[in-house]
C-alpha positions as CSV (number, residue, x, y, z in Angstrom):
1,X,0.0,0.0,0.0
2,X,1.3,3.4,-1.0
3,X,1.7,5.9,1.9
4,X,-0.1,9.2,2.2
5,X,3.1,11.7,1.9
6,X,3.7,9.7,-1.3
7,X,0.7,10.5,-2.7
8,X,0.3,13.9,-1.9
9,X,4.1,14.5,-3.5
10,X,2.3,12.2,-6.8
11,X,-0.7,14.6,-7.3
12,X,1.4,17.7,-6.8
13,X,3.6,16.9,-9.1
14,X,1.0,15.9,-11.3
15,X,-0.7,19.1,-10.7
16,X,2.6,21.1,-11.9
17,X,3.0,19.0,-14.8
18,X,-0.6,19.6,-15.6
19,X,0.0,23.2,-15.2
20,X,2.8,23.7,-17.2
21,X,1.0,21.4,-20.0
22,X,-2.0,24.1,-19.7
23,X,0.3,27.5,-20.2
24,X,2.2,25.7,-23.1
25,X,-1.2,24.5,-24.7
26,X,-2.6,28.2,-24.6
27,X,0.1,29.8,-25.9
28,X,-0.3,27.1,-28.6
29,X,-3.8,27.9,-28.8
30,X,-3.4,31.5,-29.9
31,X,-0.4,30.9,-32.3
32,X,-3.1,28.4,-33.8
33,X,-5.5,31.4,-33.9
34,X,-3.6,33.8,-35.1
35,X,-2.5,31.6,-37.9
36,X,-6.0,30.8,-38.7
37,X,-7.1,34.2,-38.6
38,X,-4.2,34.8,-41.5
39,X,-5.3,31.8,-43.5
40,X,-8.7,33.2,-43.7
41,X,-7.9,36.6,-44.7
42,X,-5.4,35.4,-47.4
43,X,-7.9,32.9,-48.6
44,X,-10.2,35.8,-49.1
45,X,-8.2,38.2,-51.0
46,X,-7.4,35.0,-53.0
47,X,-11.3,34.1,-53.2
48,X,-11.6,38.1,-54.7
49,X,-8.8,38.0,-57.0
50,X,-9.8,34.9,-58.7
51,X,-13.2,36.8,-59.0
52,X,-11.6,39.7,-60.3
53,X,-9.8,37.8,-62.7
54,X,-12.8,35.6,-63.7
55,X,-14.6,38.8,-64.4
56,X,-11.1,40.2,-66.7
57,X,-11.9,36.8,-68.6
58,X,-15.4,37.3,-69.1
59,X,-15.3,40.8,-69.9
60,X,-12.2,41.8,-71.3
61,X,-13.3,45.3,-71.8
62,X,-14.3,46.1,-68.3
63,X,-11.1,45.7,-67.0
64,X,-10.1,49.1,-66.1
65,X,-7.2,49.7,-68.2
66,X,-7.3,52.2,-70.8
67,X,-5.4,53.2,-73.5
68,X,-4.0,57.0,-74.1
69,X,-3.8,58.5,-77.2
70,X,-0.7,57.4,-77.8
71,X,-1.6,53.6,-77.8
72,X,0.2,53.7,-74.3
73,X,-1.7,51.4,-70.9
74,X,-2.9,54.0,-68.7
75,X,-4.2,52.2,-65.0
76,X,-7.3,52.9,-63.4
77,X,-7.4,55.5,-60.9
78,X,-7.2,53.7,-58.0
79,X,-3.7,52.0,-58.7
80,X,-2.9,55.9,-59.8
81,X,-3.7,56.9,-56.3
82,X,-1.6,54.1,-54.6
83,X,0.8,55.0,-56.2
84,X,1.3,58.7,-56.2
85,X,0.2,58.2,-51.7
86,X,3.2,55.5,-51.9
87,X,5.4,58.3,-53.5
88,X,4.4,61.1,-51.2
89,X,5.0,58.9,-47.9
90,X,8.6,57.4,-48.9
91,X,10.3,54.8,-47.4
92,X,7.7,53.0,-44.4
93,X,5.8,50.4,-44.1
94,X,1.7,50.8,-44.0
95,X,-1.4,48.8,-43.8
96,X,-4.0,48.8,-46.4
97,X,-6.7,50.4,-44.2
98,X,-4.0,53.2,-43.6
99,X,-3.8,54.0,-47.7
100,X,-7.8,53.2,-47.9
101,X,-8.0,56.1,-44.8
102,X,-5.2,58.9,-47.0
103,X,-7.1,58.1,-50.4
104,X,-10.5,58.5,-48.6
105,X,-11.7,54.9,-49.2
106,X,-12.5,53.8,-46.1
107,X,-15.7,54.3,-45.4
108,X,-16.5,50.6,-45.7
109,X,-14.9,47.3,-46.0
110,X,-15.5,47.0,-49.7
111,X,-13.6,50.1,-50.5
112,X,-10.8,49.3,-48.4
113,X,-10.6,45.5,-49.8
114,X,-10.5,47.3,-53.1
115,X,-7.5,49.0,-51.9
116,X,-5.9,45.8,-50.4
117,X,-6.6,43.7,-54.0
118,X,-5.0,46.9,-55.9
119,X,-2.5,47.1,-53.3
120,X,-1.9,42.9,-54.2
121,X,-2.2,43.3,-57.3
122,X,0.9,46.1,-57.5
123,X,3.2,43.4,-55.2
124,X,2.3,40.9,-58.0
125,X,3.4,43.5,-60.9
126,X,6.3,44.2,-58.2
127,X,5.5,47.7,-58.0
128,X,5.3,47.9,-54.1
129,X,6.5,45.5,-52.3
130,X,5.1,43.6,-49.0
131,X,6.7,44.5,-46.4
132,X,5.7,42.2,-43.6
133,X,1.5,40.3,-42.8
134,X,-0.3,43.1,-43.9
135,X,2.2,45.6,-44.4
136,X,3.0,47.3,-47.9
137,X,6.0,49.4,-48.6
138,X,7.3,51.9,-51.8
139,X,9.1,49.8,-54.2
140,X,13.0,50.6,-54.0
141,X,14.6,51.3,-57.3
């Protein structure tokens, strides 16, 4: 028969163990989230640029780039904006909703995802470049 002391000592340790398997599960727990939370949000803009691009597909001609007079692309104005807020604030990193805010886009979420799928689209074309999860930066020439 086990004695008493013994016992106590077994389920204190225990108790620790359990602890310590409780702080490191948490931890895990909200890394898990977090990672989720990105997964999601990248599986959207994916979900909207596939949508974007099936609508390119569909209907060539409403796809937002123009011509000039000289035969020359000319972007929609949108990427325009991006670009020109990109050249005004130099060298620093910023988050979509930041640009949506300076171009006066964000008064919902679908004007600031449109700013987040031109702002993808422009990493893509390597024109700005992404500077960190959910961080966009001036392209360095």
């Amino acid at each position: 028969m086990v004695s008493a002391p013994h016992t106590a000592r077994d389920i204190e340790s225990t108790a620790e163990s359990l602890q310590a398997d409780l702080a490191r599960l948490e931890i895990q727990k909200q890394a898990l989230e977090r990672e989720l939370a990105a997964v999601v949000a990248h599986l959207g803009s994916v979900r909207r640029a596939l949508g974007a691009l099936e609508t390119v597909m569909l209907h060539p001609a409403a796809t937002g780039i123009d011509t000039d007079t000289d035969g020359h692309k000319k972007y929609g104005r949108l990427t325009e904006q991006i670009m020109e807020y990109f050249a005004e604030v130099g060298d620093v990193d910023v988050r979509a909703r930041d640009v949506a805010s300076a171009l006066g886009r964000d008064t919902d979420s679908g004007s600031i995802n449109a700013v987040r799928s031109t702002l993808d689209r422009l990493v893509g074309t390597s024109r700005v470049q992404r500077a960190g999860r959910g961080l966009y930066r001036a392209k360095r020439s």
